[in-house]
PDB file of N, H, CA, C and O in Angstrom:
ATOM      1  N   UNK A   1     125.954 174.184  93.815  1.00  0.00           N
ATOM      2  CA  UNK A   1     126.377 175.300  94.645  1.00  0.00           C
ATOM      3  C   UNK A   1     125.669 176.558  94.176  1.00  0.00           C
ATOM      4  O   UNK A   1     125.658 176.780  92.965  1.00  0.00           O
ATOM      5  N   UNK A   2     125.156 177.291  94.899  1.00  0.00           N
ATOM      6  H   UNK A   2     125.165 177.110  95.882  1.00  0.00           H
ATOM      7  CA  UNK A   2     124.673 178.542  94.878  1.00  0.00           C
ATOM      8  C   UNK A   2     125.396 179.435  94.371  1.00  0.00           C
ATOM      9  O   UNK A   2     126.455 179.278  94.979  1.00  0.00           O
ATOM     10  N   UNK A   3     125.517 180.123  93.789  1.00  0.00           N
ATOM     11  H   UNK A   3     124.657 180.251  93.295  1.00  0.00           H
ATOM     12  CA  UNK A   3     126.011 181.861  92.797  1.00  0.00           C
ATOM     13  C   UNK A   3     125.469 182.768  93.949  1.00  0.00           C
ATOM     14  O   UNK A   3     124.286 182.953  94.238  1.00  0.00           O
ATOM     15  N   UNK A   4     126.900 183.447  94.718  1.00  0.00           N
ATOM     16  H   UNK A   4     127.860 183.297  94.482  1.00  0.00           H
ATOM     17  CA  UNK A   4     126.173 184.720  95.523  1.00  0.00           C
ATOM     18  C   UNK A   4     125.735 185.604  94.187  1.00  0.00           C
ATOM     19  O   UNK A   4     125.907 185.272  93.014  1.00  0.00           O
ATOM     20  N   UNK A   5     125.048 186.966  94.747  1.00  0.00           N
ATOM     21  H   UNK A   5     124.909 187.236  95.700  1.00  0.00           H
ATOM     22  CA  UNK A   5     124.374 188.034  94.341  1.00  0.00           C
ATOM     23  C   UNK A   5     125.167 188.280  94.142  1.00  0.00           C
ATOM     24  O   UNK A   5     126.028 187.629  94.735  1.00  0.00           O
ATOM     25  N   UNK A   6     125.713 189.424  93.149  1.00  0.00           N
ATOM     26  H   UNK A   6     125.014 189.954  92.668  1.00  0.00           H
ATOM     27  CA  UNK A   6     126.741 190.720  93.023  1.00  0.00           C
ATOM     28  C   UNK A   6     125.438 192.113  93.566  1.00  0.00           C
ATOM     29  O   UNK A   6     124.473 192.441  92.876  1.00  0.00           O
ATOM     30  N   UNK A   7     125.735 192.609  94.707  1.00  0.00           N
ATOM     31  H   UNK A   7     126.519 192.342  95.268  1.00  0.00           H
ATOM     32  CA  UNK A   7     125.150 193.902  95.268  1.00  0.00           C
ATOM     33  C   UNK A   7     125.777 194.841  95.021  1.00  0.00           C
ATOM     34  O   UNK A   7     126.837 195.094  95.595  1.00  0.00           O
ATOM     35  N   UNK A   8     125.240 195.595  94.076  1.00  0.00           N
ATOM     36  H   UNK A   8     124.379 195.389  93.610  1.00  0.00           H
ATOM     37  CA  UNK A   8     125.599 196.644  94.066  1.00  0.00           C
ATOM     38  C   UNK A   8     125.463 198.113  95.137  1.00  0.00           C
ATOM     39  O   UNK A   8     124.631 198.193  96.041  1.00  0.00           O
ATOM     40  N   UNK A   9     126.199 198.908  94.888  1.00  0.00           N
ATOM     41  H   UNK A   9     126.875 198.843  94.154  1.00  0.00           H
ATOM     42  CA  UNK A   9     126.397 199.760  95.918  1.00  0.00           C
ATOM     43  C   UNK A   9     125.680 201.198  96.041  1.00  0.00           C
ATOM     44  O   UNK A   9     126.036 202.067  95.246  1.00  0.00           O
ATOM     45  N   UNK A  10     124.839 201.447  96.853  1.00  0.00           N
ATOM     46  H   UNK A  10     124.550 200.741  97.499  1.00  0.00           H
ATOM     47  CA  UNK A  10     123.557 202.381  97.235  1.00  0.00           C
ATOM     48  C   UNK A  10     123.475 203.014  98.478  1.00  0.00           C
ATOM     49  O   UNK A  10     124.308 202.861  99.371  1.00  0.00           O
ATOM     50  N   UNK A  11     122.310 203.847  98.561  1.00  0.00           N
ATOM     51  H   UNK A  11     121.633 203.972  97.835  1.00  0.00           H
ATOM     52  CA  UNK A  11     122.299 204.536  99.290  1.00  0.00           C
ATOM     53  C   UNK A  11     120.828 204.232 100.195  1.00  0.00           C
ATOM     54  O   UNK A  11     119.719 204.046  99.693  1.00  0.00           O
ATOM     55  N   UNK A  12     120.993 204.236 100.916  1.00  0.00           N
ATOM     56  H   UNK A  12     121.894 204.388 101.324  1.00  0.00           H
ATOM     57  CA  UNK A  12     119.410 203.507 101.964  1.00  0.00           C
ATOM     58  C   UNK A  12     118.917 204.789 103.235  1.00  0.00           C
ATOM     59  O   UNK A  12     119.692 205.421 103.953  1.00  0.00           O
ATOM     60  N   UNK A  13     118.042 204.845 103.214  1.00  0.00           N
ATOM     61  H   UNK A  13     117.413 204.332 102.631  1.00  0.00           H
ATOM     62  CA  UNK A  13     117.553 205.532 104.396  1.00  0.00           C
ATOM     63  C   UNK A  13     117.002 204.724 105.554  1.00  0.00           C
ATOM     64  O   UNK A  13     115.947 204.133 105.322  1.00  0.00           O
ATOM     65  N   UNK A  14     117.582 204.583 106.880  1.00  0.00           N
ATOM     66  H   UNK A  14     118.439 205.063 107.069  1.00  0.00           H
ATOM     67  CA  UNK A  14     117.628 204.059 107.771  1.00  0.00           C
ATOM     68  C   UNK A  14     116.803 204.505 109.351  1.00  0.00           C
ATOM     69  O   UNK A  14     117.103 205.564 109.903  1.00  0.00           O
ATOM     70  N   UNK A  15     116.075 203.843 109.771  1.00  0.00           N
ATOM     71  H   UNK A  15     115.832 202.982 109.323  1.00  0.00           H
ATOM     72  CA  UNK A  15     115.463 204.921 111.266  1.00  0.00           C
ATOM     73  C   UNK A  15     116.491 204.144 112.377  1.00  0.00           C
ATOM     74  O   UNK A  15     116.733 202.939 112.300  1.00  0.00           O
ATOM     75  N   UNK A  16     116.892 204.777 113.120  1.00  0.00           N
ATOM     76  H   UNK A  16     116.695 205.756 113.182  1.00  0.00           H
ATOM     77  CA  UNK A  16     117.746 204.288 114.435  1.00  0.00           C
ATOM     78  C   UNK A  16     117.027 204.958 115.174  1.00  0.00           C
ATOM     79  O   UNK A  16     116.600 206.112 115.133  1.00  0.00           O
ATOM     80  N   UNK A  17     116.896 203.809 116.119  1.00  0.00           N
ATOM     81  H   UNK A  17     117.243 202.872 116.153  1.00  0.00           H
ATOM     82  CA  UNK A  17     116.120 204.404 117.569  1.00  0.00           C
ATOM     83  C   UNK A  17     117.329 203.816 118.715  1.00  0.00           C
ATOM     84  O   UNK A  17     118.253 203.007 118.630  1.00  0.00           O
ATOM     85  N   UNK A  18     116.860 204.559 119.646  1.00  0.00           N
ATOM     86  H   UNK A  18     116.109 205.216 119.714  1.00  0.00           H
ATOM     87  CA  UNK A  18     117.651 204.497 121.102  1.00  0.00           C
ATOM     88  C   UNK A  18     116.693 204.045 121.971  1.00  0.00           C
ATOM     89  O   UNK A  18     115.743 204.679 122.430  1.00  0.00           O
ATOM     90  N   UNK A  19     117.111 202.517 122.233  1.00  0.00           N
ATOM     91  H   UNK A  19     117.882 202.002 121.860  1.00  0.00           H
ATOM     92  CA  UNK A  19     116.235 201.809 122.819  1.00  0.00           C
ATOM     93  C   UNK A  19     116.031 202.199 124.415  1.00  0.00           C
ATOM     94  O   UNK A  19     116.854 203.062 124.718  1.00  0.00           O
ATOM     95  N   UNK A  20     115.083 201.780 125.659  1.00  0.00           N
ATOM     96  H   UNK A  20     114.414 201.079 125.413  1.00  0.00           H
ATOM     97  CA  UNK A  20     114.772 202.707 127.050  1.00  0.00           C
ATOM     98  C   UNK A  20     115.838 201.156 127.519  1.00  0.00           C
ATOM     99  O   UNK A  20     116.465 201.330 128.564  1.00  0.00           O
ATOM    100  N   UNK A  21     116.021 199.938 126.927  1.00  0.00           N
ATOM    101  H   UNK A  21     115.511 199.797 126.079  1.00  0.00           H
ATOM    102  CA  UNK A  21     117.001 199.613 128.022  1.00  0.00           C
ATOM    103  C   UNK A  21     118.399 199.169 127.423  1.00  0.00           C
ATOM    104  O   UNK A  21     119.096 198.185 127.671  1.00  0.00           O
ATOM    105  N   UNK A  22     118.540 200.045 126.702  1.00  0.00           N
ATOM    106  H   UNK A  22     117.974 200.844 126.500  1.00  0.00           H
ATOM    107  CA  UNK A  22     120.131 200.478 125.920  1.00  0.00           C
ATOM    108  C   UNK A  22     120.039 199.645 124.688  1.00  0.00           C
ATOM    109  O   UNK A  22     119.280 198.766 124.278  1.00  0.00           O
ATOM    110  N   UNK A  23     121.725 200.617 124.001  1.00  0.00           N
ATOM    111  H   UNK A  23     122.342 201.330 124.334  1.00  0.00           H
ATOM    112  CA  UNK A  23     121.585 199.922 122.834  1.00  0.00           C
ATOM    113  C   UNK A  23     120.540 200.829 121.418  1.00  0.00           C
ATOM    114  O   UNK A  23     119.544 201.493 121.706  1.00  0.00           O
ATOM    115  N   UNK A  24     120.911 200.700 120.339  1.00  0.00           N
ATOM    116  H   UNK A  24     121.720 200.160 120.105  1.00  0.00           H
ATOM    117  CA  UNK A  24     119.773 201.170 119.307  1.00  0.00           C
ATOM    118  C   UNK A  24     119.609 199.922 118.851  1.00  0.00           C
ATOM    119  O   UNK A  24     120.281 198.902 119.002  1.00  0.00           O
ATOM    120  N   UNK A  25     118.408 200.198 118.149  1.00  0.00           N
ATOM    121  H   UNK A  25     117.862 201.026 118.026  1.00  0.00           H
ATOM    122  CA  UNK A  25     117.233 199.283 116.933  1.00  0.00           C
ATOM    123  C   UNK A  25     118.248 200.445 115.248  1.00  0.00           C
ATOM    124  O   UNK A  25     119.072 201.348 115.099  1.00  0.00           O
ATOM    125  N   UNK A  26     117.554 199.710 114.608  1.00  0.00           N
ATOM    126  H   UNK A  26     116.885 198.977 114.730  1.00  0.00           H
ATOM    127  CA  UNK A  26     117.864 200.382 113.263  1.00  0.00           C
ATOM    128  C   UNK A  26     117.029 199.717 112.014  1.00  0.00           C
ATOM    129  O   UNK A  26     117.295 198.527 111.840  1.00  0.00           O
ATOM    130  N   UNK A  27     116.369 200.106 111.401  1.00  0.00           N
ATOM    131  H   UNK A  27     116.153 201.072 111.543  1.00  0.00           H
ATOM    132  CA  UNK A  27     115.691 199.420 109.924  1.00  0.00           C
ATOM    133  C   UNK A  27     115.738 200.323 109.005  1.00  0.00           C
ATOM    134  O   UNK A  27     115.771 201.551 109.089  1.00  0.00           O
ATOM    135  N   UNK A  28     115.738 199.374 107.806  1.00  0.00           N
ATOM    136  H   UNK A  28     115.711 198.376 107.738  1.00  0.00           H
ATOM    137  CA  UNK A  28     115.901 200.201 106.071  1.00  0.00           C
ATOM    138  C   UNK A  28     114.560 200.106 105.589  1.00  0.00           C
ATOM    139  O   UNK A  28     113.840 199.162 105.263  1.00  0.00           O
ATOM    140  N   UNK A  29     114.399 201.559 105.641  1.00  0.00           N
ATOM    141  H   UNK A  29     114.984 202.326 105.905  1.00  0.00           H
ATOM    142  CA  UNK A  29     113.021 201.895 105.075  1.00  0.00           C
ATOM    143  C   UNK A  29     112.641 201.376 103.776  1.00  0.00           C
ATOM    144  O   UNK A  29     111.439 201.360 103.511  1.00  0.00           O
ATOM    145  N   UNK A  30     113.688 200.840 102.709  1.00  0.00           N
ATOM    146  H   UNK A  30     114.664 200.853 102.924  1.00  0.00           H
ATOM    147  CA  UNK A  30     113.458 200.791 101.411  1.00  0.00           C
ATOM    148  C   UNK A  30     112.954 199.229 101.808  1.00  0.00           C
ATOM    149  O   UNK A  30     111.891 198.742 101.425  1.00  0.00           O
ATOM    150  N   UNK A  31     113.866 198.608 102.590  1.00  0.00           N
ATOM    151  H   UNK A  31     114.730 199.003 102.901  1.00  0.00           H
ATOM    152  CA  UNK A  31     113.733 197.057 102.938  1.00  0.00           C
ATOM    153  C   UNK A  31     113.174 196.720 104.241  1.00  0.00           C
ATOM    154  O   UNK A  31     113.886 196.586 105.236  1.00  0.00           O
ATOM    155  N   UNK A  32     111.795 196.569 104.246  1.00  0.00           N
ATOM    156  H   UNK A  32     111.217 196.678 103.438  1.00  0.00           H
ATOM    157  CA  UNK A  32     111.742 196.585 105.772  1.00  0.00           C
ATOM    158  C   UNK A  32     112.064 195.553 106.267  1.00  0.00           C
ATOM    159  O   UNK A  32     112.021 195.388 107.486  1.00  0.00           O
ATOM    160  N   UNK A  33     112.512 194.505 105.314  1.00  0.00           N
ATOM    161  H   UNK A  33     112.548 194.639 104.324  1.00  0.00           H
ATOM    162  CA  UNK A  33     112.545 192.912 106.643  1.00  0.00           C
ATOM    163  C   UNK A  33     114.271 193.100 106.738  1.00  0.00           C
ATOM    164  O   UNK A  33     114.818 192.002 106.835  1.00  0.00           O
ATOM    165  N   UNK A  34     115.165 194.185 106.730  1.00  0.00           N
ATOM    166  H   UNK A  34     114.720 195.077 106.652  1.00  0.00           H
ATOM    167  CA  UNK A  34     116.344 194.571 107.168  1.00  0.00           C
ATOM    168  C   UNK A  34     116.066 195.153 108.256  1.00  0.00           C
ATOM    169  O   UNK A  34     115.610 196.296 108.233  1.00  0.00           O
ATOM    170  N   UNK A  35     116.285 194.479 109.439  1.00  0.00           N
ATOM    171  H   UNK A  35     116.655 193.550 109.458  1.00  0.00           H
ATOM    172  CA  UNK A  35     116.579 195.049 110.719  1.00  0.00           C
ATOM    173  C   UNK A  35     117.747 194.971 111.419  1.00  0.00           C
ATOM    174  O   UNK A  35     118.402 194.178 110.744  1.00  0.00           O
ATOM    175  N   UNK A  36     118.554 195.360 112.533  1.00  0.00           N
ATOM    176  H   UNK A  36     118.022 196.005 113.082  1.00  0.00           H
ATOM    177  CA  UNK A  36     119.547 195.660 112.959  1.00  0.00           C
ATOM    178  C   UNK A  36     119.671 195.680 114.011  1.00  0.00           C
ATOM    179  O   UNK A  36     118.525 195.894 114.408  1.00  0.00           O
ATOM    180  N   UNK A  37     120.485 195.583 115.115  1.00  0.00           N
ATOM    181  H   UNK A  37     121.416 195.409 114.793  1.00  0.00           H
ATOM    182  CA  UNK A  37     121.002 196.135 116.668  1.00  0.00           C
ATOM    183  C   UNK A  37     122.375 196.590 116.513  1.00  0.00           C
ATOM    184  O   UNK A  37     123.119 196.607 115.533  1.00  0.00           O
ATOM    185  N   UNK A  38     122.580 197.086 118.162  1.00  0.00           N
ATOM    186  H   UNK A  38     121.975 197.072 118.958  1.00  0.00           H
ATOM    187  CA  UNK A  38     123.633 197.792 118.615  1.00  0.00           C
ATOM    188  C   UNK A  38     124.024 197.889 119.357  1.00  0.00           C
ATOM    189  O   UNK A  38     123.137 197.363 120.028  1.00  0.00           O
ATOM    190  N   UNK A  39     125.000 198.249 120.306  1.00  0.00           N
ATOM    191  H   UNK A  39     125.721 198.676 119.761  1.00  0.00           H
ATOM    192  CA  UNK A  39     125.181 198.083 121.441  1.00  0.00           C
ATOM    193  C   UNK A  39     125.627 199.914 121.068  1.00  0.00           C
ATOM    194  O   UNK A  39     124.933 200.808 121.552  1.00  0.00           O
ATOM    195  N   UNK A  40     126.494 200.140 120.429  1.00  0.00           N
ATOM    196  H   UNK A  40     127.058 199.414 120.036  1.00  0.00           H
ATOM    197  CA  UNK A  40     126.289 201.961 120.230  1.00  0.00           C
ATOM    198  C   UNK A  40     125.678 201.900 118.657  1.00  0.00           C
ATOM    199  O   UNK A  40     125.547 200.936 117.904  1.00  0.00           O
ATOM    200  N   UNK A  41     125.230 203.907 118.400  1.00  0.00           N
ATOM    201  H   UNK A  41     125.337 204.690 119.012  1.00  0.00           H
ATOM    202  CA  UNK A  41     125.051 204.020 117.260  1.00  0.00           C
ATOM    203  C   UNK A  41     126.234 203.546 116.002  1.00  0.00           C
ATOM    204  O   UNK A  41     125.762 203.465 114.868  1.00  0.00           O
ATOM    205  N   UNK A  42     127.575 203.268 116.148  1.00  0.00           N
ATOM    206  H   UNK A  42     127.959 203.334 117.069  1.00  0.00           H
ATOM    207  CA  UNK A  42     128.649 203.248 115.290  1.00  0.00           C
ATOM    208  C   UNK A  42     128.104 201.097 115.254  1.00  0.00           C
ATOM    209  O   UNK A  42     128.296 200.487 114.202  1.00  0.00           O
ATOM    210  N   UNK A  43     127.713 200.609 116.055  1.00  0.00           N
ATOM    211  H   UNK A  43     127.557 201.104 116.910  1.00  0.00           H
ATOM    212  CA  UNK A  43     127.721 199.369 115.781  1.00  0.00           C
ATOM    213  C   UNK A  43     126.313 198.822 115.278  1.00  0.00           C
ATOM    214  O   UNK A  43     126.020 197.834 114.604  1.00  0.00           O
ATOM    215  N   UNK A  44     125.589 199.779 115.827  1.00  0.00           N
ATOM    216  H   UNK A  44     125.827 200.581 116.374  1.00  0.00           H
ATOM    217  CA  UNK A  44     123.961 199.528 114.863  1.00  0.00           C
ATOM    218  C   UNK A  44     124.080 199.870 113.135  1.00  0.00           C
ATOM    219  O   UNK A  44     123.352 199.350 112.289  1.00  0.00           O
ATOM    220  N   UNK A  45     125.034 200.737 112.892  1.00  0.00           N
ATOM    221  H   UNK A  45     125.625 201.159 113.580  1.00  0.00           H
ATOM    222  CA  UNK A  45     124.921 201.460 111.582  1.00  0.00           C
ATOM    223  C   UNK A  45     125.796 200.742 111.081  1.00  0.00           C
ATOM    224  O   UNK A  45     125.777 200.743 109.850  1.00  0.00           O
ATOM    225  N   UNK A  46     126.900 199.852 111.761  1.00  0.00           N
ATOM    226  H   UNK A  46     126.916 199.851 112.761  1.00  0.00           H
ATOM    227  CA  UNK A  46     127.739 198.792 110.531  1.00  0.00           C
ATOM    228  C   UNK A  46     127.078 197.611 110.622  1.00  0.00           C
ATOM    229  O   UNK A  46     127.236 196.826 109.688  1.00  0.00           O
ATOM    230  N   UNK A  47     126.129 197.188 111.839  1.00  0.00           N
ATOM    231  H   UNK A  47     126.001 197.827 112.598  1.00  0.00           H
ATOM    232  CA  UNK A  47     125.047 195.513 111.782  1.00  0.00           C
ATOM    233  C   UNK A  47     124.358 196.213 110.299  1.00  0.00           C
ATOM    234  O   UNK A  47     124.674 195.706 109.223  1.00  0.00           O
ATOM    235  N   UNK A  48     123.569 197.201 110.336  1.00  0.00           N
ATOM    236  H   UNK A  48     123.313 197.613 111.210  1.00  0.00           H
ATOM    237  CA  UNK A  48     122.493 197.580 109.235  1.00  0.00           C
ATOM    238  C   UNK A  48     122.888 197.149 107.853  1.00  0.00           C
ATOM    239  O   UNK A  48     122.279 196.354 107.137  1.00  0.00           O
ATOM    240  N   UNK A  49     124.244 197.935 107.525  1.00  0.00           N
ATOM    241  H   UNK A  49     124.738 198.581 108.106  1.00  0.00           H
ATOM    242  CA  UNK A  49     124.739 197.311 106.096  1.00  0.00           C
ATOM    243  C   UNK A  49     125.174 196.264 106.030  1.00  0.00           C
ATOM    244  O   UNK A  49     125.558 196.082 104.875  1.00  0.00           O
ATOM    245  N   UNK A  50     125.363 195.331 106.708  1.00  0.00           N
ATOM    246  H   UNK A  50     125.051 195.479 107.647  1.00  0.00           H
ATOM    247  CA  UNK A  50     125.628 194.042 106.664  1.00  0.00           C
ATOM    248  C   UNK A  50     124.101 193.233 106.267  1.00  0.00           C
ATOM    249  O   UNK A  50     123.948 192.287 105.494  1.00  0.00           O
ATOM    250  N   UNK A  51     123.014 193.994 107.119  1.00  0.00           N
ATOM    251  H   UNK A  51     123.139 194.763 107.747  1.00  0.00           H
ATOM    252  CA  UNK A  51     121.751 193.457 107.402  1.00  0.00           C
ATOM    253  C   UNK A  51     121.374 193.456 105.800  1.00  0.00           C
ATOM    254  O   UNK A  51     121.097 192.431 105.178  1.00  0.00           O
ATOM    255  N   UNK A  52     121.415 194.922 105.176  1.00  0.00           N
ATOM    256  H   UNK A  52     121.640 195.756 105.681  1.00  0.00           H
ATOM    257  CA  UNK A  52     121.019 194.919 103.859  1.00  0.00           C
ATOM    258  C   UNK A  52     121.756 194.280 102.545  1.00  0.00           C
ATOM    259  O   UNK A  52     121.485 194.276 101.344  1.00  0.00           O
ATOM    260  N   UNK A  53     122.521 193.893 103.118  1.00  0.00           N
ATOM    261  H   UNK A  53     122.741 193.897 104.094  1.00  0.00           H
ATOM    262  CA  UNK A  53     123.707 193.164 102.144  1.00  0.00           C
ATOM    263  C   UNK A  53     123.319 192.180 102.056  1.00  0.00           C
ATOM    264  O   UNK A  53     123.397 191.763 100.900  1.00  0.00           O
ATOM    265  N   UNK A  54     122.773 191.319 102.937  1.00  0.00           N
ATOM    266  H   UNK A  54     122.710 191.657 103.876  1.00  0.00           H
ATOM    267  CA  UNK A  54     122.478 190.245 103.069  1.00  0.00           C
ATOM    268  C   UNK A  54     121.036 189.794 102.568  1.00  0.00           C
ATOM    269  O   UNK A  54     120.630 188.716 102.135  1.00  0.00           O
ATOM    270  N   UNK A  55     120.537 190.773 102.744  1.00  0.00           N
ATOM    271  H   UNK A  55     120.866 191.649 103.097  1.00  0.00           H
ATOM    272  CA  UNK A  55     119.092 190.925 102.761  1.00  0.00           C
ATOM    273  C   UNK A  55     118.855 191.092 101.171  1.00  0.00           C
ATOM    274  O   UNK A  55     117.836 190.665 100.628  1.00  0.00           O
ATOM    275  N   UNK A  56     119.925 191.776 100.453  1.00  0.00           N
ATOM    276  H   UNK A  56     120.753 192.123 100.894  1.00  0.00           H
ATOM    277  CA  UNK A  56     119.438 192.218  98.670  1.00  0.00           C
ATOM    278  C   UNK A  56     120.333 190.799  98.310  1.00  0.00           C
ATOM    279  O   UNK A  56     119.856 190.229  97.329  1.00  0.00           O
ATOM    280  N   UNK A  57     121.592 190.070  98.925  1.00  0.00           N
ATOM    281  H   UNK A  57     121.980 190.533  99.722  1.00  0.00           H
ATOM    282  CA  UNK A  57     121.838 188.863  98.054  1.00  0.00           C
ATOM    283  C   UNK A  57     120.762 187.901  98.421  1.00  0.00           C
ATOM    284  O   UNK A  57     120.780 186.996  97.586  1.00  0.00           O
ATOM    285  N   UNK A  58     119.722 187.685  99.416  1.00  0.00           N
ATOM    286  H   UNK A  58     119.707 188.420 100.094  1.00  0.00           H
ATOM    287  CA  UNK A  58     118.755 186.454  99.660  1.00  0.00           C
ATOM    288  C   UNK A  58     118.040 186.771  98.827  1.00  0.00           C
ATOM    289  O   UNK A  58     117.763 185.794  98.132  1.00  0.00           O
ATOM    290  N   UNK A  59     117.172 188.394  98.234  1.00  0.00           N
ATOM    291  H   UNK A  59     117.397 189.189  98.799  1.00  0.00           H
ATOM    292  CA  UNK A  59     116.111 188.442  97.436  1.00  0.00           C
ATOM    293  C   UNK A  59     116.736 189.396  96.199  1.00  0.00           C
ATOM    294  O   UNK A  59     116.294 190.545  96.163  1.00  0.00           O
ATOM    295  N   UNK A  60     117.588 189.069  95.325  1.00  0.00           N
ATOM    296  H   UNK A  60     117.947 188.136  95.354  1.00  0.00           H
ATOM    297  CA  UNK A  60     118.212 189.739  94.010  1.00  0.00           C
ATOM    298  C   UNK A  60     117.263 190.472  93.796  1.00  0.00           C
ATOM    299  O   UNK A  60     117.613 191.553  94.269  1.00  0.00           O
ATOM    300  N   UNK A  61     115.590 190.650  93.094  1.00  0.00           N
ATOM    301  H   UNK A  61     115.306 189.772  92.710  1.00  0.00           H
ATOM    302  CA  UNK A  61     114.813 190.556  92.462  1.00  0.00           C
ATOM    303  C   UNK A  61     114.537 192.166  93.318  1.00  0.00           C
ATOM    304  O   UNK A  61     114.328 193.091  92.533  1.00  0.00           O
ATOM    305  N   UNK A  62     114.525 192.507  94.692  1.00  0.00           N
ATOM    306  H   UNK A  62     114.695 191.755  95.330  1.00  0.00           H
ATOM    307  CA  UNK A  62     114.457 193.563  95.446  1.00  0.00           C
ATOM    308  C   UNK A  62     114.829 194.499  94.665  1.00  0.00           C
ATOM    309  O   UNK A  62     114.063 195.403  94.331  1.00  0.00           O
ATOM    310  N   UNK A  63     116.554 194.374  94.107  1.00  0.00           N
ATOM    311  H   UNK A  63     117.176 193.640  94.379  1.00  0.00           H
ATOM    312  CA  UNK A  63     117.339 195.611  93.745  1.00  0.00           C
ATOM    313  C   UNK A  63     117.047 196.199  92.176  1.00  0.00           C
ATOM    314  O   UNK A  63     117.788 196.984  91.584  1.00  0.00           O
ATOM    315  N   UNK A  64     115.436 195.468  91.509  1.00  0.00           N
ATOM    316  H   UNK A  64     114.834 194.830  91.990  1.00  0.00           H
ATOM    317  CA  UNK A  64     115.478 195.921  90.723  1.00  0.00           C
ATOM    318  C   UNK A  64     114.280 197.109  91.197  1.00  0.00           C
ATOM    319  O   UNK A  64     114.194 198.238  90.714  1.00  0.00           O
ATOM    320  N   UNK A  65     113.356 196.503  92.316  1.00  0.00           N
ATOM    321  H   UNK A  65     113.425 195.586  92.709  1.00  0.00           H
ATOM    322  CA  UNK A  65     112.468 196.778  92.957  1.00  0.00           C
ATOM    323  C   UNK A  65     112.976 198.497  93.478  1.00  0.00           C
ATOM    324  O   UNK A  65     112.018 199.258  93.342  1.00  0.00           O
ATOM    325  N   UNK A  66     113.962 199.052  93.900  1.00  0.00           N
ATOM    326  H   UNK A  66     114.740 198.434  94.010  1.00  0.00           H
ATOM    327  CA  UNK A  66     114.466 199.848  94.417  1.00  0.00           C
ATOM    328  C   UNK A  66     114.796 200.982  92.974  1.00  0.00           C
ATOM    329  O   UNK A  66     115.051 202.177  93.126  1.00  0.00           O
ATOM    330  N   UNK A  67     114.758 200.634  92.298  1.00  0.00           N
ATOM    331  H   UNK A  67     114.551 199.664  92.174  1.00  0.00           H
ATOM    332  CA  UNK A  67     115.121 201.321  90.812  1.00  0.00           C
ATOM    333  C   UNK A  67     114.226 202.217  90.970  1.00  0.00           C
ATOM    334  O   UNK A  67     114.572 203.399  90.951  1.00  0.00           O
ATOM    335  N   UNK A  68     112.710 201.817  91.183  1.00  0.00           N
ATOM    336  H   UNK A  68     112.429 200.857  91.198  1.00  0.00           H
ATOM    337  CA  UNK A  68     111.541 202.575  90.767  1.00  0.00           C
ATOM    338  C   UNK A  68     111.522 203.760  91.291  1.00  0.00           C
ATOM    339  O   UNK A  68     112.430 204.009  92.084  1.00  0.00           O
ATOM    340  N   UNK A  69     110.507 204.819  91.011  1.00  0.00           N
ATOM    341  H   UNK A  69     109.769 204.616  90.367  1.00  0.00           H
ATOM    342  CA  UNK A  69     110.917 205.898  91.137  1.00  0.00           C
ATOM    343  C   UNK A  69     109.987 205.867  92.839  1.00  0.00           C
ATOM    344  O   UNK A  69     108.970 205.215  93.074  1.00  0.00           O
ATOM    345  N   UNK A  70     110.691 206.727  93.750  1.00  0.00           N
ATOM    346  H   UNK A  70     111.518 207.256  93.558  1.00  0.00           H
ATOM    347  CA  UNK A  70     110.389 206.577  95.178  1.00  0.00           C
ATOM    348  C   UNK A  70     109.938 208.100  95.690  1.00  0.00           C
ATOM    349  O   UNK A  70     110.428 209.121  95.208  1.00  0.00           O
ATOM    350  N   UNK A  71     109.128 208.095  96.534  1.00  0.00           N
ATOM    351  H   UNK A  71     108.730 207.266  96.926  1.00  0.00           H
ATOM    352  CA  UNK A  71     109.133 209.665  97.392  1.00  0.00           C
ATOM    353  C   UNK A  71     108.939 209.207  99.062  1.00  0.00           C
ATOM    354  O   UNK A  71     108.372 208.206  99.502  1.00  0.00           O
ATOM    355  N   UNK A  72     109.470 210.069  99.644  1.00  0.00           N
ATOM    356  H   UNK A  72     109.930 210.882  99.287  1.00  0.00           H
ATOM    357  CA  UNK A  72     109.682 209.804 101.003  1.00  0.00           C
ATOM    358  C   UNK A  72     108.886 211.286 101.500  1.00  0.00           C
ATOM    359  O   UNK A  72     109.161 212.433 101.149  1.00  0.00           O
ATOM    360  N   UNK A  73     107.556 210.701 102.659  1.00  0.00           N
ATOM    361  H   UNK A  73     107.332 209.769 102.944  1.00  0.00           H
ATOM    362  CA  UNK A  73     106.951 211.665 102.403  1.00  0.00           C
ATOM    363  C   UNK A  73     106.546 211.839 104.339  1.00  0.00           C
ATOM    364  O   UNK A  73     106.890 210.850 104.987  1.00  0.00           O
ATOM    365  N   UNK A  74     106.086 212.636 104.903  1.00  0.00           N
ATOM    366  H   UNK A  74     105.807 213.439 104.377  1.00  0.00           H
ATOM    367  CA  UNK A  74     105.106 213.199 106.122  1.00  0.00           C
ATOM    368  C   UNK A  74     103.838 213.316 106.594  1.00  0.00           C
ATOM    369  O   UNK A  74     103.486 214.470 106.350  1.00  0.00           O
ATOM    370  N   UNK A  75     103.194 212.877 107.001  1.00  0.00           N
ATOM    371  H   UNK A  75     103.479 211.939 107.200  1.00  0.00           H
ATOM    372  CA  UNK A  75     101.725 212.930 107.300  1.00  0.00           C
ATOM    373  C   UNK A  75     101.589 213.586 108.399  1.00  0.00           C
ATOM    374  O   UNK A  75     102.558 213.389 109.132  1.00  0.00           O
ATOM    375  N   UNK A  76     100.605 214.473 108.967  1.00  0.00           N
ATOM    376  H   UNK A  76      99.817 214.633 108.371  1.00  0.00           H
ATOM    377  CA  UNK A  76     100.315 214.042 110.705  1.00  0.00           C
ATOM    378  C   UNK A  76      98.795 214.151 110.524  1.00  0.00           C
ATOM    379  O   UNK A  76      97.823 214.558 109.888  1.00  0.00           O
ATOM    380  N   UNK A  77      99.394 213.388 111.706  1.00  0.00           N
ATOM    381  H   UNK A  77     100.184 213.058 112.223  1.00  0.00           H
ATOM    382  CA  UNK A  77      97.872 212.669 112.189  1.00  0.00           C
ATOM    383  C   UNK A  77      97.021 213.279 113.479  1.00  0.00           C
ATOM    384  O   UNK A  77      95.952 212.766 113.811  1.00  0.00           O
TER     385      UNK A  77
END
């Protein structure tokens, strides 16, 4: 039998979009293969933490990955 993860508890930065034929999208920038839906924003943003919950107990090894030191940054193009 498998040993779930113990996930610990964080803070994620998320993009939600408002899709043209309803509904939002949502992904975790830290995790990109965490993606999400919605039927409103209140149900895209509780799929998401479920998404990433799931997503740091399949790959443990991520949440040490997330430790490192990060900058969130702007370009234009």
């Amino acid at each position: 039998m498998m040993k779930a993860a113990k996930v610990s508890q964080g803070k994620f930065t998320v993009i939600l979009r408002k899709e043209e034929e309803g509904g939002y999208t949502v992904q975790c920038v830290e995790l990109p293969g965490a993606i999400s839906e919605g039927d409103t924003k209140k149900e895209a943003l509780g799929n998401i933490r479920e998404a990433i919950q799931g997503y740091l107990e399949a790959f443990p090894e991520e949440e040490e990955r997330l430790k490192l030191k990060k900058e969130v940054l702007q370009v234009t193009i």
